[in-house]
C-alpha atoms as an extended CHARMM CRD file, in Angstrom:
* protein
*
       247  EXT
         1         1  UNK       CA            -28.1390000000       -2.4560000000       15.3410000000  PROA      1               0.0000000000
         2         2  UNK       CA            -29.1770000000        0.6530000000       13.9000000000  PROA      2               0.0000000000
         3         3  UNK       CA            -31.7950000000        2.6110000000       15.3540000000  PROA      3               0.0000000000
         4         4  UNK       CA            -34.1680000000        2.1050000000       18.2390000000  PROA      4               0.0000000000
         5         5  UNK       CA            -38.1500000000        2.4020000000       17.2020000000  PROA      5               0.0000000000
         6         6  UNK       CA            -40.4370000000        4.0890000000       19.5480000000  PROA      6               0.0000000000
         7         7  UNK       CA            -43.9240000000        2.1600000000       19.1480000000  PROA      7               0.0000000000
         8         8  UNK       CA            -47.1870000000        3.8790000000       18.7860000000  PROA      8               0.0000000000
         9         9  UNK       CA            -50.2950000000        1.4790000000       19.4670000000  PROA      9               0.0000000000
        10        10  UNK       CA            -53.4200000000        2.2620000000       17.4210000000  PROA      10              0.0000000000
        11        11  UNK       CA            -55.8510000000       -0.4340000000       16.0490000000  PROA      11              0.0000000000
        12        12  UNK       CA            -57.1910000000        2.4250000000       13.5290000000  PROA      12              0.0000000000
        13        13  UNK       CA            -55.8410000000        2.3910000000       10.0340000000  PROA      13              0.0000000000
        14        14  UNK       CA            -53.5210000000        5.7290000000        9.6990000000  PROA      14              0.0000000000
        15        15  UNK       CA            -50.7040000000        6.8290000000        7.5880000000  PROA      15              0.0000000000
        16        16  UNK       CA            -47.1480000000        5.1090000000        8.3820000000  PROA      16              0.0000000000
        17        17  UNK       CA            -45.9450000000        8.6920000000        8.6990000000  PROA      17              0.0000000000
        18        18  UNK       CA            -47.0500000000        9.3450000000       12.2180000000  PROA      18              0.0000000000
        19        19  UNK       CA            -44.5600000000        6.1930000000       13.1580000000  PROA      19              0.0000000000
        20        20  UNK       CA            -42.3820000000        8.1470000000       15.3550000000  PROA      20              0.0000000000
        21        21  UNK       CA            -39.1530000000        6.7930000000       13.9600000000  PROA      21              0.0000000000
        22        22  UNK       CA            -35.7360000000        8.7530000000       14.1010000000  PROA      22              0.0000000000
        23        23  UNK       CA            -34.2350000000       10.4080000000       11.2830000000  PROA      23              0.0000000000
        24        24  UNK       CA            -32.2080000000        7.6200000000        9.3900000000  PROA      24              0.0000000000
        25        25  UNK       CA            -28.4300000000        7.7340000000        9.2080000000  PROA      25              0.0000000000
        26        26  UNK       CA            -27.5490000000        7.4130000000        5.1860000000  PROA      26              0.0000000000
        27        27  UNK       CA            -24.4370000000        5.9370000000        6.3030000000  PROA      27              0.0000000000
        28        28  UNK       CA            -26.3580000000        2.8740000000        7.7710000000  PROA      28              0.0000000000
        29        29  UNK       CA            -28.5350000000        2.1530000000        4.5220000000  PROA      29              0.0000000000
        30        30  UNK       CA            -27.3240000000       -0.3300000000        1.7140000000  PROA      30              0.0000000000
        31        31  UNK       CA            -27.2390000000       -1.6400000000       -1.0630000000  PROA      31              0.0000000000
        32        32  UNK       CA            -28.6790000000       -5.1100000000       -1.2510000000  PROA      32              0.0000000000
        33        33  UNK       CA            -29.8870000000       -5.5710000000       -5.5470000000  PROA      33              0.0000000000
        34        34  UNK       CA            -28.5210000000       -3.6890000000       -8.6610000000  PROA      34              0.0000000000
        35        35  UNK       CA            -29.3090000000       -4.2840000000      -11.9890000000  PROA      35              0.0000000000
        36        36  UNK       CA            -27.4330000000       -2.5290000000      -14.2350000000  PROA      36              0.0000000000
        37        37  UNK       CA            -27.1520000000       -2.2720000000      -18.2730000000  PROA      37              0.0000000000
        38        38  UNK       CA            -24.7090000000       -0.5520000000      -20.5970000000  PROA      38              0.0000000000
        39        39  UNK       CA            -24.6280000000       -0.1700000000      -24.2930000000  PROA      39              0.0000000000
        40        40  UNK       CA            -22.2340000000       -2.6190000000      -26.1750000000  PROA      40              0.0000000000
        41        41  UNK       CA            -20.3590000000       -0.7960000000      -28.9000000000  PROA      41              0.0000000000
        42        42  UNK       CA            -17.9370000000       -3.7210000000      -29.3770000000  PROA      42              0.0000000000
        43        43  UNK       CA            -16.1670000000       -3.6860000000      -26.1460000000  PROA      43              0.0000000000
        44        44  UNK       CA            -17.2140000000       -6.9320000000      -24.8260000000  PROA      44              0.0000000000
        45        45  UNK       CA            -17.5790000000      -10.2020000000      -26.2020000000  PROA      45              0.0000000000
        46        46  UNK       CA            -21.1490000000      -12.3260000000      -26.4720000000  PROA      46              0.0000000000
        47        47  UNK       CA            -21.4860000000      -13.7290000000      -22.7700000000  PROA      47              0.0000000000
        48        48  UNK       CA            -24.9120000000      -15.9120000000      -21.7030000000  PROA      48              0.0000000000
        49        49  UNK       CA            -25.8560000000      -19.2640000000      -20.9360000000  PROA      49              0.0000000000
        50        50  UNK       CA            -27.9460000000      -20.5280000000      -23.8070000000  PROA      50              0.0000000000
        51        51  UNK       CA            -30.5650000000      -19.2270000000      -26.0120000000  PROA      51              0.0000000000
        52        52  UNK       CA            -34.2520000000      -19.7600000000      -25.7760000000  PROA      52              0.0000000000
        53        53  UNK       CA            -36.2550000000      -19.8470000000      -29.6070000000  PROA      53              0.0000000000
        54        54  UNK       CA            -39.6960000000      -18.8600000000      -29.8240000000  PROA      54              0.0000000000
        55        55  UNK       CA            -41.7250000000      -20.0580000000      -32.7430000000  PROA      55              0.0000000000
        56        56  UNK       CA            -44.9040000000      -19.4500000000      -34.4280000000  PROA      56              0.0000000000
        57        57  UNK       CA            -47.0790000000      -22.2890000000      -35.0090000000  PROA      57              0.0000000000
        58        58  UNK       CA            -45.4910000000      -22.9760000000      -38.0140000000  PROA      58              0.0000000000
        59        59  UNK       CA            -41.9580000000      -23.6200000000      -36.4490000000  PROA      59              0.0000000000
        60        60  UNK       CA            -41.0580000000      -20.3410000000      -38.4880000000  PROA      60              0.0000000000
        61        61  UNK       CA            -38.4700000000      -18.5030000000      -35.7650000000  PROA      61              0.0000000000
        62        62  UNK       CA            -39.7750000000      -15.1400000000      -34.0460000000  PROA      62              0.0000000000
        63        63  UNK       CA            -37.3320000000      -14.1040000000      -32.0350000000  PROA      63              0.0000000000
        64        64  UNK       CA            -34.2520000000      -15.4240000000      -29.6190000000  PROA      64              0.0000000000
        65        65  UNK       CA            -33.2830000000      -14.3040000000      -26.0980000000  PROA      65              0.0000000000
        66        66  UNK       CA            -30.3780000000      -15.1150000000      -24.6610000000  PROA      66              0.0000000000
        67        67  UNK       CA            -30.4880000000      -16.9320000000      -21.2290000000  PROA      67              0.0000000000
        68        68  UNK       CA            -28.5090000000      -14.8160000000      -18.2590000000  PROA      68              0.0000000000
        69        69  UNK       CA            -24.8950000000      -16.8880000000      -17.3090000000  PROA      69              0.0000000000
        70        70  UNK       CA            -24.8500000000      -17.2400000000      -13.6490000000  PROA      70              0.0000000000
        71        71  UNK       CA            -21.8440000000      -16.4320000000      -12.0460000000  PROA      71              0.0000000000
        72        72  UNK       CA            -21.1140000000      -18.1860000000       -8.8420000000  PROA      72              0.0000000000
        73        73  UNK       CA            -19.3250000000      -16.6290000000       -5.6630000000  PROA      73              0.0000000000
        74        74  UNK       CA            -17.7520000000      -17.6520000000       -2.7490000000  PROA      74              0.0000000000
        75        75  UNK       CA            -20.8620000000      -19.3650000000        0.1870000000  PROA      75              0.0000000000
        76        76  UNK       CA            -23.1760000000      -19.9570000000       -2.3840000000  PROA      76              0.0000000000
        77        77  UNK       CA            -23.8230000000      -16.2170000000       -3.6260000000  PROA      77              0.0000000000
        78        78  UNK       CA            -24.1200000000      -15.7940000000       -7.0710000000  PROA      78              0.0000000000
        79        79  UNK       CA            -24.5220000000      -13.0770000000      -10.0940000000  PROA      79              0.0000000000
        80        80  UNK       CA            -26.1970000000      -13.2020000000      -12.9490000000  PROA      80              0.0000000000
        81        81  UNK       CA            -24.9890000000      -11.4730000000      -16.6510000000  PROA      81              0.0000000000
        82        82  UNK       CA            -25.7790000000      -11.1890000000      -19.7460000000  PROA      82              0.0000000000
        83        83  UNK       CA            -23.6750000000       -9.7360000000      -22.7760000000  PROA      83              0.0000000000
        84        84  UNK       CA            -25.4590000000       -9.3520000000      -26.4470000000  PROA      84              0.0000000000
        85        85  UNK       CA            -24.2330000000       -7.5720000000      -29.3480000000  PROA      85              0.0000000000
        86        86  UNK       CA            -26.4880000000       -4.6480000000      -28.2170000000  PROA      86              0.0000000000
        87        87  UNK       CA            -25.9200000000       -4.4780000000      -24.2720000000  PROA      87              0.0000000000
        88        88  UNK       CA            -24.1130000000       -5.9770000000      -21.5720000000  PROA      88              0.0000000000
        89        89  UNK       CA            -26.3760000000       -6.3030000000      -17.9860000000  PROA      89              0.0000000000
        90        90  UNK       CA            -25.0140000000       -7.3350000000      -14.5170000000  PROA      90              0.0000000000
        91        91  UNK       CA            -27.7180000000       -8.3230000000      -11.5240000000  PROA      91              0.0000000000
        92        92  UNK       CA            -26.8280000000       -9.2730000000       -8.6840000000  PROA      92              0.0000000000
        93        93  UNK       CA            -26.9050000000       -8.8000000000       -4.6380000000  PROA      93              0.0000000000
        94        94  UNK       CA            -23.6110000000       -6.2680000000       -4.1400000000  PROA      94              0.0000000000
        95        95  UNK       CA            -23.9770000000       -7.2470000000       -0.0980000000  PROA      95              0.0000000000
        96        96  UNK       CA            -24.3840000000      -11.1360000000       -0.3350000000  PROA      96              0.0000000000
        97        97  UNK       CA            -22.1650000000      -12.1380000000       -3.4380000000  PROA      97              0.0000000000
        98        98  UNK       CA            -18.8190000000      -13.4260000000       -1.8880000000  PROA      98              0.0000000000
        99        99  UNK       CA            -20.3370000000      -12.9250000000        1.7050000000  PROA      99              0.0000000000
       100       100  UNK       CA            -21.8160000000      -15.5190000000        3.7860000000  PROA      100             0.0000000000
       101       101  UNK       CA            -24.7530000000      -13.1400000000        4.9510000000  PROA      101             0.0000000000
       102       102  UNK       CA            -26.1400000000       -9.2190000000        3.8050000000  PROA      102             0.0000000000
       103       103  UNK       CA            -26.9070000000       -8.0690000000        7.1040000000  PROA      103             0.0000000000
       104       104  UNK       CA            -24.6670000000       -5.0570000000        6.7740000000  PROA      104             0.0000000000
       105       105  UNK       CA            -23.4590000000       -3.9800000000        3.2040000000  PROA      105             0.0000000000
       106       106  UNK       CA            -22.2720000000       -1.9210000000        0.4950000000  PROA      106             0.0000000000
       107       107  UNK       CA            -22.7410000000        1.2530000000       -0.2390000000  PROA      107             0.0000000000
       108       108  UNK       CA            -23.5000000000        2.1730000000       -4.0630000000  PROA      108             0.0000000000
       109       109  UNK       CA            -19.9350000000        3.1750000000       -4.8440000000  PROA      109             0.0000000000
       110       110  UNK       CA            -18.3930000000       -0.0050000000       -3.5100000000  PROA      110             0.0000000000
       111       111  UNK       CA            -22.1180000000       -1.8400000000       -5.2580000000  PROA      111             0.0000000000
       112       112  UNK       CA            -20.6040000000       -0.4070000000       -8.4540000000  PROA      112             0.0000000000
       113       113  UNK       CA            -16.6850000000       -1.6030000000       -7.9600000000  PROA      113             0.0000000000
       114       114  UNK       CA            -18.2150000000       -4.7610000000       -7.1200000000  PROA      114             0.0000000000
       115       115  UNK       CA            -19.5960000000       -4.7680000000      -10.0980000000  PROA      115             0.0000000000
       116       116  UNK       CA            -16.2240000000       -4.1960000000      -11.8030000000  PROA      116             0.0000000000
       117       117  UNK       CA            -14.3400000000       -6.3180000000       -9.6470000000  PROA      117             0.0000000000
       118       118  UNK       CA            -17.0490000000       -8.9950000000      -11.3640000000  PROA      118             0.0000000000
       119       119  UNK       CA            -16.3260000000       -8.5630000000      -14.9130000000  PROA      119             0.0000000000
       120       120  UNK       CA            -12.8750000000       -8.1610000000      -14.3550000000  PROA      120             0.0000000000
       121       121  UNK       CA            -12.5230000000      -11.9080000000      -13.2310000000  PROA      121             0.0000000000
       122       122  UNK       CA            -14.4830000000      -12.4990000000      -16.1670000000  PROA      122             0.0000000000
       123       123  UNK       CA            -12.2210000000      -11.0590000000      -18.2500000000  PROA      123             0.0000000000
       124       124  UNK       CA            -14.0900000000       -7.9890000000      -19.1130000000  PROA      124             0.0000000000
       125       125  UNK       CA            -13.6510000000       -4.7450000000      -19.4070000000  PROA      125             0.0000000000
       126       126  UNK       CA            -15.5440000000       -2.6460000000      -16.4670000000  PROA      126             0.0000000000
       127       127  UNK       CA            -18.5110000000       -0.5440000000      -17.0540000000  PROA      127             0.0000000000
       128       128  UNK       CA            -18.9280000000        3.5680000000      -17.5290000000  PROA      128             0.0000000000
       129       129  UNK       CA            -21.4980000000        4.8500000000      -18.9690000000  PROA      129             0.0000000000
       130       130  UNK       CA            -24.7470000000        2.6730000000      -17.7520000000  PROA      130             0.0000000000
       131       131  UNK       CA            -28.1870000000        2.6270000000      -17.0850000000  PROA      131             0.0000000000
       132       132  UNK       CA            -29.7790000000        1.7860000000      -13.7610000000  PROA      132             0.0000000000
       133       133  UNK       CA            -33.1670000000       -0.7410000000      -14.3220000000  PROA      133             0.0000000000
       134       134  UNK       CA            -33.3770000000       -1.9240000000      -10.7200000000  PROA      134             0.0000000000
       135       135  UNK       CA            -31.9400000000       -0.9000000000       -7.1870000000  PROA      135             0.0000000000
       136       136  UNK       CA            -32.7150000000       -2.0660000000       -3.7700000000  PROA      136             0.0000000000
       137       137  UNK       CA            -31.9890000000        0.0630000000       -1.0710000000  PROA      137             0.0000000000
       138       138  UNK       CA            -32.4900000000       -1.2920000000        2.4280000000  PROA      138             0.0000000000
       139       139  UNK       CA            -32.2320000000       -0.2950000000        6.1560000000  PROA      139             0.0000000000
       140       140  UNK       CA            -31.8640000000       -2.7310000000        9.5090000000  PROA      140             0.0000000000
       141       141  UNK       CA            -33.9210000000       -0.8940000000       12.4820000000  PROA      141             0.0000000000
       142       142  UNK       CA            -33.8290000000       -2.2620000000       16.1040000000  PROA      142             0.0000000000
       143       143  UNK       CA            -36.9040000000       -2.6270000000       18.0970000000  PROA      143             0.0000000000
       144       144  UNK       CA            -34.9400000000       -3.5890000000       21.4380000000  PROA      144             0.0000000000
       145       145  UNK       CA            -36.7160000000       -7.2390000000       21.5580000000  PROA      145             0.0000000000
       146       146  UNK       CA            -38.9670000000       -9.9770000000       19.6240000000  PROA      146             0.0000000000
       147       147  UNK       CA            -41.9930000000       -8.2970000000       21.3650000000  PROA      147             0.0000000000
       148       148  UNK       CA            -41.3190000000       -5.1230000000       20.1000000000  PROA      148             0.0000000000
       149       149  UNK       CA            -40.5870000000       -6.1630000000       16.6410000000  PROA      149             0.0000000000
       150       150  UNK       CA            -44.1990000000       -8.5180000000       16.2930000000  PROA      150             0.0000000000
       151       151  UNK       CA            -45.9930000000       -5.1780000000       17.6770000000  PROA      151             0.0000000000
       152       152  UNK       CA            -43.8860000000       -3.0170000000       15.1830000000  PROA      152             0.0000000000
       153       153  UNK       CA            -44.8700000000       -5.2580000000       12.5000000000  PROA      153             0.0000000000
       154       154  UNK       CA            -48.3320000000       -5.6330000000       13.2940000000  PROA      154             0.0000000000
       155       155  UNK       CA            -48.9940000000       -1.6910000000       13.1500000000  PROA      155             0.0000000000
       156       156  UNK       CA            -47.3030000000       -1.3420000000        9.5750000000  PROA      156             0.0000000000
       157       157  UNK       CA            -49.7510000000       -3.8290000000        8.2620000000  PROA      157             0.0000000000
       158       158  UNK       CA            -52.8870000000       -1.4590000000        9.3400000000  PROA      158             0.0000000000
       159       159  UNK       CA            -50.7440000000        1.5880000000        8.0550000000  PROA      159             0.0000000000
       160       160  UNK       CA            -50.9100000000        3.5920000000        4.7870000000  PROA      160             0.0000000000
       161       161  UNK       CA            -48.6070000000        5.4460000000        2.2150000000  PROA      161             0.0000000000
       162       162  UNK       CA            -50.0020000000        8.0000000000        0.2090000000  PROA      162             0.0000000000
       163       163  UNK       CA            -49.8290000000        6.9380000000       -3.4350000000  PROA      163             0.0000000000
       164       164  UNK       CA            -49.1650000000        2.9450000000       -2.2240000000  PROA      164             0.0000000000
       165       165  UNK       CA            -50.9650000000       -0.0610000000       -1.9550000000  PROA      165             0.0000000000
       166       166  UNK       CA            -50.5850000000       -2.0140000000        1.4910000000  PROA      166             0.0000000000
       167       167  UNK       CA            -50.4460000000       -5.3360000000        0.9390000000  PROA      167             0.0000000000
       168       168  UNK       CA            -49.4280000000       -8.0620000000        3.9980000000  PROA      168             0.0000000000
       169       169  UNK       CA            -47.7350000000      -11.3400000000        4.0910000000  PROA      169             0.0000000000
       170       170  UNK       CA            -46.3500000000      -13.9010000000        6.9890000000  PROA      170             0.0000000000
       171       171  UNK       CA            -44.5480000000      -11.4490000000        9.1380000000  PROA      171             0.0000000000
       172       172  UNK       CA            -44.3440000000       -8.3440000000        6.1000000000  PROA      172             0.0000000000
       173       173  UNK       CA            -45.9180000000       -5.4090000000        5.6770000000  PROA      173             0.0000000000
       174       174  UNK       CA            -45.3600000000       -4.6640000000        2.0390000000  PROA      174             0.0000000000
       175       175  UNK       CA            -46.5670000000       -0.9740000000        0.0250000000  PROA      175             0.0000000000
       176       176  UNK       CA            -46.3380000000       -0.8450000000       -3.5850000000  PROA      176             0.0000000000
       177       177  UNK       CA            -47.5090000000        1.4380000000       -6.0080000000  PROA      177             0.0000000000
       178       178  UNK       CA            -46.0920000000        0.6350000000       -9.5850000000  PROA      178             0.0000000000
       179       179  UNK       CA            -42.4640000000        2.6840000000       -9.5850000000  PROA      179             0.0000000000
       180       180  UNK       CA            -41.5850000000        1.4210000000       -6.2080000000  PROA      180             0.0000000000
       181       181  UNK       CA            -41.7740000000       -1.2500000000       -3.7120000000  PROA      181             0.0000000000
       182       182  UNK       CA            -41.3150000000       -1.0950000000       -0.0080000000  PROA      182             0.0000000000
       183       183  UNK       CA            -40.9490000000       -4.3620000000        2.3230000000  PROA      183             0.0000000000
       184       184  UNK       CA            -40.5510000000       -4.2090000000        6.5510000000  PROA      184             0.0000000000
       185       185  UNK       CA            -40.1320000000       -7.7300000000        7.4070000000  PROA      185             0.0000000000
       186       186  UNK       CA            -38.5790000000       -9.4460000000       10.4470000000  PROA      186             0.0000000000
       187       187  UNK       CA            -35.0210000000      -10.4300000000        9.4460000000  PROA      187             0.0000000000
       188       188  UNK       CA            -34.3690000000      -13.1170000000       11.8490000000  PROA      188             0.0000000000
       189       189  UNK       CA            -37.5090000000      -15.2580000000        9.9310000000  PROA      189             0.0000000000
       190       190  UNK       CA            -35.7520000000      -13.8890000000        6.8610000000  PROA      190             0.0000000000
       191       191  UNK       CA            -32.6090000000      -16.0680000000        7.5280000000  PROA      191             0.0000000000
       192       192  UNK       CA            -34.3490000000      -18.7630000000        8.5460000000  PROA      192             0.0000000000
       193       193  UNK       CA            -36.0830000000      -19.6020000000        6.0180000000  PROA      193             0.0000000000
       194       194  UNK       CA            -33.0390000000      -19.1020000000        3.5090000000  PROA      194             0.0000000000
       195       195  UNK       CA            -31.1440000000      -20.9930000000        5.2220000000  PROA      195             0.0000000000
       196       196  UNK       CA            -32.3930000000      -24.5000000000        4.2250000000  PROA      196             0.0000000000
       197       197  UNK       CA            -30.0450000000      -27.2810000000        4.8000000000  PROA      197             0.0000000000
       198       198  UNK       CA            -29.8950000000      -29.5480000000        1.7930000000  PROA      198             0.0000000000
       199       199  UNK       CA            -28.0790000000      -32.8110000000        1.8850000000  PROA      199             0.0000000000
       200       200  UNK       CA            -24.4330000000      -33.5580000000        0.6650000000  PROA      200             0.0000000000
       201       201  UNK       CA            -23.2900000000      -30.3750000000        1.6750000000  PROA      201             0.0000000000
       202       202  UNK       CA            -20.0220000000      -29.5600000000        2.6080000000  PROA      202             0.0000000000
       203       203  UNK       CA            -18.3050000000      -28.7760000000        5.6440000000  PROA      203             0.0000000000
       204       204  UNK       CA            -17.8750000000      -25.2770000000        4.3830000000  PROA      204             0.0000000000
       205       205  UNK       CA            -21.5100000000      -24.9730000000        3.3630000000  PROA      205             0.0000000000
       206       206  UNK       CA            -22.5710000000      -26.5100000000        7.0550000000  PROA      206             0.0000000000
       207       207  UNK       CA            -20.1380000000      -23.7440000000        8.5060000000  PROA      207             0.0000000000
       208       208  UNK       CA            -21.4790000000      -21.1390000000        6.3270000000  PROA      208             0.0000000000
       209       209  UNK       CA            -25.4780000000      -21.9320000000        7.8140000000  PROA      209             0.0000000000
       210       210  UNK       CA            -24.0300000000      -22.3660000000       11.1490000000  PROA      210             0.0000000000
       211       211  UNK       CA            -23.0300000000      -18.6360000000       11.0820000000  PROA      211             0.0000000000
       212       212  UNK       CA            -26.1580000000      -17.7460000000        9.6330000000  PROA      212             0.0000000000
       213       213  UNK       CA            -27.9250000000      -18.9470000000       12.2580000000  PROA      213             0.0000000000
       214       214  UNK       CA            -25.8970000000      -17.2220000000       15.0270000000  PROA      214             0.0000000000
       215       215  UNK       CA            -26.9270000000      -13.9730000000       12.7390000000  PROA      215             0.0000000000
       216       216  UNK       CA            -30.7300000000      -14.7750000000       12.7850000000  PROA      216             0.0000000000
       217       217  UNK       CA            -30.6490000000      -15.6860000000       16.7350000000  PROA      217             0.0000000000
       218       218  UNK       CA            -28.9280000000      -12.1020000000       17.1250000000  PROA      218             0.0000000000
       219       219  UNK       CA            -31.1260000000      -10.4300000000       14.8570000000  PROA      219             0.0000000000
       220       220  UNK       CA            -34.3070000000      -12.0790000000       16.9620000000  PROA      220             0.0000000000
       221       221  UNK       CA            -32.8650000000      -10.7770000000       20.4030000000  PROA      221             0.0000000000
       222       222  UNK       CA            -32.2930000000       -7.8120000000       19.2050000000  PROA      222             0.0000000000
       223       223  UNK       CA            -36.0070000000       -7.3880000000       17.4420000000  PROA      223             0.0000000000
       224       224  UNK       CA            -34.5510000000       -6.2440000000       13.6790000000  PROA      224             0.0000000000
       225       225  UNK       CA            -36.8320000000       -5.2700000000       10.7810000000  PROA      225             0.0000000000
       226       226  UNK       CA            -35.4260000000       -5.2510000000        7.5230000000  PROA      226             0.0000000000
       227       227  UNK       CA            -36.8080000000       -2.0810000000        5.7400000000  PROA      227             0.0000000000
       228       228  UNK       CA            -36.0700000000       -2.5380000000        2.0150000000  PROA      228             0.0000000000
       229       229  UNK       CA            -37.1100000000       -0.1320000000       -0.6630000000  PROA      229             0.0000000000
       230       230  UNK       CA            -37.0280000000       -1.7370000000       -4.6380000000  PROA      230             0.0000000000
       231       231  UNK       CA            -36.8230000000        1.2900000000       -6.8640000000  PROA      231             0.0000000000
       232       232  UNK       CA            -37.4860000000       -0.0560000000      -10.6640000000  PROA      232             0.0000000000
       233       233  UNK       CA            -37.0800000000        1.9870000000      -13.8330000000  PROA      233             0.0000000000
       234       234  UNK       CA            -39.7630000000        4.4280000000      -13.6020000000  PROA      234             0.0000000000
       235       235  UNK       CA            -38.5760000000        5.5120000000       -9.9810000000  PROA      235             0.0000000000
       236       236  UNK       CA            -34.8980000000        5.6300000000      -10.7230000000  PROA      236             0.0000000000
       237       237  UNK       CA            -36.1420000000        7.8010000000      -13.8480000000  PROA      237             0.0000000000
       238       238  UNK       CA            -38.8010000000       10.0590000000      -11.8570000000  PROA      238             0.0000000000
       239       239  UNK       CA            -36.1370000000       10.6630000000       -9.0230000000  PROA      239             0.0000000000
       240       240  UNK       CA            -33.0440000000       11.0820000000      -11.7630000000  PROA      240             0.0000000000
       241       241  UNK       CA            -31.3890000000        8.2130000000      -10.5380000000  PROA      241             0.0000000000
       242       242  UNK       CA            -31.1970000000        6.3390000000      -13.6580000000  PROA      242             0.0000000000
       243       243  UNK       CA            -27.8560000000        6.4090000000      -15.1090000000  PROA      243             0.0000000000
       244       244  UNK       CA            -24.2830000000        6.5380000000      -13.6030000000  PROA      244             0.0000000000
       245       245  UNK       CA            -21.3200000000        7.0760000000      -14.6370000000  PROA      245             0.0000000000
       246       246  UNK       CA            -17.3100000000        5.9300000000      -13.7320000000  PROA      246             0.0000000000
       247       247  UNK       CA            -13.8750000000        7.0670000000      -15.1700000000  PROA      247             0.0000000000
């Protein structure tokens, strides 16, 4: 799909750098969360789904927080957004809302028109000057088979990252410190398990997890890790990737 990954067996613990992998083609990596905020200075109206009260003891009122609206797309994607008199904030999955799967997806200038193109069938105006809070960056890497991929998988969980935690989970190898997260996970399972099928659902819907499952039979054949990297505030701030800008 993306790039091959020669395998290295060692049962010793050692740092994830000495995975021989290929240098990564930026064109290939995506986009697949983005929250973003921008200040409201009277430009858009109060948007959000509800408020929720919180009260001493004494019923006396402490403060209110306005619930996010959801915002549903096309194959069961959806956003979520929030407009107050102080800010307005979009989060959502750029590569999965209005798509029936995020296999392959944006980059972050078509994350951010998608992000316009959302308020715009709101009835909003679109955003400028914002701040970033949250961004998921994320990679598909090829192992050439199922095999491959489990052994793959197995040697990330008795690897290291300088500065992270490793952490493992049911076919994950997770390191964390507290700017940044970093998930390799088998994207076939991924699908699968995402791809419950409830009951009264549509032909559309049954269509929709038909396809997915095509995807997910692909993605096993082919041996695909998901490599996902969550950057939060203190990252995008450390790396000066916190705010953006549009015309």
């Amino acid at each position: 799909l993306v790039h091959s990954v020669p395998m290295k067996t060692n049962p010793q613990k050692q740092p994830s750098q000495a995975i021989n992998l290929p240098l990564w083609d930026e064109s290939k990596i995506f986009i697949d969360w983005l929250t973003i905020r921008e200040t409201n200075t009277g430009q858009w109206p109060e948007l959000n789904d509800g408020h929720v009260i919180s009260c001493d003891r004494d019923g006396v009122e402490e403060y209110t927080v306005q619930k996010r609206l959801a915002v549903k797309g096309s194959h069961d994607s959806s956003a979520q957004i929030r407009v107050t008199q102080s800010e307005l904030e979009i989060s959502f999955n750029p590569s999965r809302f209005n798509r029936n799967d995020n296999l392959f997806g944006c980059n972050y200038e078509q994350a951010i028109r998608k992000a316009n193109n959302l308020l715009d069938t709101l009835g909003l105006k679109p955003i400028k000057k914002f701040a970033l809070t949250r961004v998921d960056v994320t990679l598909n890497v090829s192992c050439g088979n199922l095999a491959k991929l489990d052994a793959f998988i197995r040697h990330l969980k008795k690897s290291t990252l300088p500065r992270k935690k490793t952490y493992t989970s049911y076919d994950a190898a997770i390191f964390q410190n507290k700017r940044a997260k970093i998930t390799v996970y088998k994207k076939h399972q991924e699908i699968i398990d995402h791809n419950k099928v409830e009951k009264q659902m549509s032909c559309s819907q049954l269509q929709d997890i038909e396809k997915r499952l095509e995807i997910a039979k692909h993605c096993e054949s082919e041996g695909v890790a998901r490599i996902e990297v969550r950057l939060g505030r203190k990252a995008l701030i450390a790396k000066g990737l916190r705010h953006g800008e549009r015309n």
